[in-house]
N, C-alpha and C positions, 0 to 999 in steps of 0.2 A: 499149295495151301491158300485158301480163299484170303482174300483181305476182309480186315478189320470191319464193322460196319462203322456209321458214321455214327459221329456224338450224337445224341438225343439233342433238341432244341433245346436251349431255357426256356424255363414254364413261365407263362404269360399271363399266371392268375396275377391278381394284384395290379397291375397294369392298366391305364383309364391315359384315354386321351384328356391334353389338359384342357381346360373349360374355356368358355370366350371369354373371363374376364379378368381369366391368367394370361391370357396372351396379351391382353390389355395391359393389364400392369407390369409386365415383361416388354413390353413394348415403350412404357412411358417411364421406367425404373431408371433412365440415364437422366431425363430432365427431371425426375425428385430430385437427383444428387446436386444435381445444376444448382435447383433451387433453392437446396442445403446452402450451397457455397456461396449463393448470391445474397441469403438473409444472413450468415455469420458475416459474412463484411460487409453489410451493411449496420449488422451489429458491433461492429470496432469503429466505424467510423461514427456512430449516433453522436460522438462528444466532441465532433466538429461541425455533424450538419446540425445540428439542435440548437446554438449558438448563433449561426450564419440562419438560420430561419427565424430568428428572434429579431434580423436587421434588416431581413425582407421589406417589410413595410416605410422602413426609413428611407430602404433604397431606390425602393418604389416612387416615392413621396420625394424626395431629392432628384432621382435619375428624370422619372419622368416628365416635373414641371421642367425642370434643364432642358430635356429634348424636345420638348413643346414651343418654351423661349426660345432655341433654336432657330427651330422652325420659322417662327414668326419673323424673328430679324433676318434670315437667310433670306426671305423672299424681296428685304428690302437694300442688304449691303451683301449677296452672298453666302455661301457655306463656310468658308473657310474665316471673312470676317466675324462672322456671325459665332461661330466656334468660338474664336478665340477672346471675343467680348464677353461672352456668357461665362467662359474660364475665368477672366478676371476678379467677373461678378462673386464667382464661384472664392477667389483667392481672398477677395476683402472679406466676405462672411465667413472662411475659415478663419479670418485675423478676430472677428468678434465671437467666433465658439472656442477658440485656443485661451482667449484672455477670460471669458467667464467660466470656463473647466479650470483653469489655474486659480480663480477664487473662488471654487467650490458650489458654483452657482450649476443647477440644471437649467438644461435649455434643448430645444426641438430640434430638429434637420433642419437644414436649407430649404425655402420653399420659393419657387422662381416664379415671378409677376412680368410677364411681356410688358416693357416699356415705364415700367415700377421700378424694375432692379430682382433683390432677393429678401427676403426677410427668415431672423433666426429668434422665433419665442423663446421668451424669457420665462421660465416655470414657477420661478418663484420674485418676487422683486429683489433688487439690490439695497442691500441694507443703509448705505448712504450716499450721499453725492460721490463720495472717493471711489469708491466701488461702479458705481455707474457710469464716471469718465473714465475708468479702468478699461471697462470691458467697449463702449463707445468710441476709445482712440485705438481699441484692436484690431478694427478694420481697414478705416484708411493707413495704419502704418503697412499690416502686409499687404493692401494694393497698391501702394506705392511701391513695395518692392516687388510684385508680380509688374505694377508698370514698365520699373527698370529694369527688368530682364527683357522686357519686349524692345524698349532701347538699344538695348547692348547688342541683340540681335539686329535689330536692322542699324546699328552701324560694322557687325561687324560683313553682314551679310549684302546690304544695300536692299535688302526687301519693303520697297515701302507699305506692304501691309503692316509689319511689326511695325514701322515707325507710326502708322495710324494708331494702332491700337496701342502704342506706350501715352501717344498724345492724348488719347480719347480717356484710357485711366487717371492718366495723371489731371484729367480736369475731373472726371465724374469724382474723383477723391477729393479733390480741393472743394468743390458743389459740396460734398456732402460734412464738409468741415463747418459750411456756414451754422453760426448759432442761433436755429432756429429749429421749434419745436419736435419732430422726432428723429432728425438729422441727426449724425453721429456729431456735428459739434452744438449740436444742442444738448444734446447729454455728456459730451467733455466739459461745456464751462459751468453745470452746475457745481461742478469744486472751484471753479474762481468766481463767478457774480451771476445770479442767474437773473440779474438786470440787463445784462448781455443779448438776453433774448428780445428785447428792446433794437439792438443795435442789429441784428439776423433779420428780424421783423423788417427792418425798415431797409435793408438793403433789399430782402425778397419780392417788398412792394415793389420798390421802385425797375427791379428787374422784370417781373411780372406787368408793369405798366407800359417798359419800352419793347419789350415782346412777349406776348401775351399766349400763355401757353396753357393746358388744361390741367398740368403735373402743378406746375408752380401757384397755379389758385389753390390746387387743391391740396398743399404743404400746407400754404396762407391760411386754409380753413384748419387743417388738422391741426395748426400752431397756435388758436388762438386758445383752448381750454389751460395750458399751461401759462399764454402772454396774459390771460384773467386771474392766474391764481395770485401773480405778482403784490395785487392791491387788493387781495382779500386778508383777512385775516388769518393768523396761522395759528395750530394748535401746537404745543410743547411738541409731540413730536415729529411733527413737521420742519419746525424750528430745530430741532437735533439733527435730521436728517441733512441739512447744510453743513453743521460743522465739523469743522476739517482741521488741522494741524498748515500754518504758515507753512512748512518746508513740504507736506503734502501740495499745498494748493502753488508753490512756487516749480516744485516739478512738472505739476501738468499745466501751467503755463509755459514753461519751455518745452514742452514736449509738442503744445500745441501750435503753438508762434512757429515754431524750427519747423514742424512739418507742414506746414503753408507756404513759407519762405522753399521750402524742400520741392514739395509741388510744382509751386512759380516756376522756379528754374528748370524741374523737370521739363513741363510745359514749353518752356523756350528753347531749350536743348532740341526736344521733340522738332522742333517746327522750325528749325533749319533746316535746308537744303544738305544731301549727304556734301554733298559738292565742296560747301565751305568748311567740313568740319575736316577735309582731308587737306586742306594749304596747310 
């Protein structure tokens, strides 16, 4: 008996080779999916980077004057000095944007001046003198204690970089307590006598007389619009803006005295030898 013939083919009407722009999109069909996957998560995350891009600019405007200042002083005490100055810098202006965010005051980012320091705008003014030695003794109180941590490490370490750099803060803090015109203790004693700036004045002269420096003229100049308003006449609210509550004005006179006294001794502590502090 013969065998069977074979199946007939399947009919191949119907049937088209597929085109070049199927092989195309069959070709590119796994990176669509990709890109599905990559724009939903970046869809869950929009409600973190959208926030962090709104600080971009501060960070900008902070980080990069920092690493500029850096720069500049690295060339002349070092990287590592240089760091750790610009830090301090860094710690006293967080002490003056801690204390005007607790009074409700807006204010700018840190912005870093090679051989200036930092400066933190004020957005709106301080409603009176209490308010403005508030946020004025913000600073040197946390450099001071960013000082005494540089302390505590080079005693406990013997590293005499930290012991420079507690010395070097604990005086730029004390410096800048002097009561004189936009120094931080020039805006602390407008709650105790702002005749005081009288007594800043005349020390900064005479500092500036026996060494003679470009910074300290140039405080002397920037001090004198406020040593003129002294003996101008004041308007009613000018005249309210001084006053204060006794037991207000007797706090930050001890806040301010004690952290001078606080300094000083810093200072002297600094600048012993590790040597005598371990008999």
């Amino acid at each position: 008996m013969p065998p069977p013939p074979p199946p007939p083919p399947p009919p191949t009407w119907g049937r088209e080779e597929p085109s070049a722009w199927q092989k195309i999109k069959k070709l590119f069909a796994p990176f669509g999916v990709i890109g599905v996957l990559i724009l939903k998560f970046f869809a869950k995350l929009k409600f973190i980077l959208l926030p962090a891009l709104k600080y971009f600019p501060v960070i900008l405007k902070t980080g990069g004057t920092m690493i500029l200042t850096i720069g500049v002083y690295a060339m002349i005490w070092g990287v590592w000095f240089a760091v750790g100055f610009v830090l301090l810098i860094f710690v006293h202006e967080c002490g003056h944007l801690l204390a005007a965010k607790r009074l409700g005051l807006k204010v700018g980012a840190p912005v870093f001046i090679p051989f200036m320091g930092a400066i933190i705008a004020l957005k709106e003014a301080p409603r009176n003198a209490w308010i403005e030695a508030q946020v004025g003794i913000g600073g040197p109180m946390l450099g001071t204690l960013g000082a005494g941590v540089c302390e505590l490490i080079h005693i406990a370490t013997g590293n005499q970089m930290f012991g420079a750099l507690a010395y070097t803060g604990f005086f730029l803090n004390l410096f800048n307590l002097l009561p004189v015109g936009f120094l931080d203790g020039g805006r602390i004693v407008t709650a105790l006598s702002p005749w005081m700036w009288l007594i800043g004045f005349a020390i900064l002269a005479a500092m500036t007389i026996m060494q003679p420096n470009f910074l300290l003229i140039l405080i002397l100049i920037a001090s004198l619009p406020r040593l003129f308003s002294l003996f101008r006449k004041k308007s009613d609210i000018e005249r309210r803006y001084f006053e204060i509550t006794a037991e207000q004005r007797w706090i930050m006179a001890t806040m301010y005295f004690g952290l001078i006294a606080l300094l000083v001794l810093g200072m002297h502590v600094s600048h012993i030898p590790r040597e005598s502090l371990d008999r």
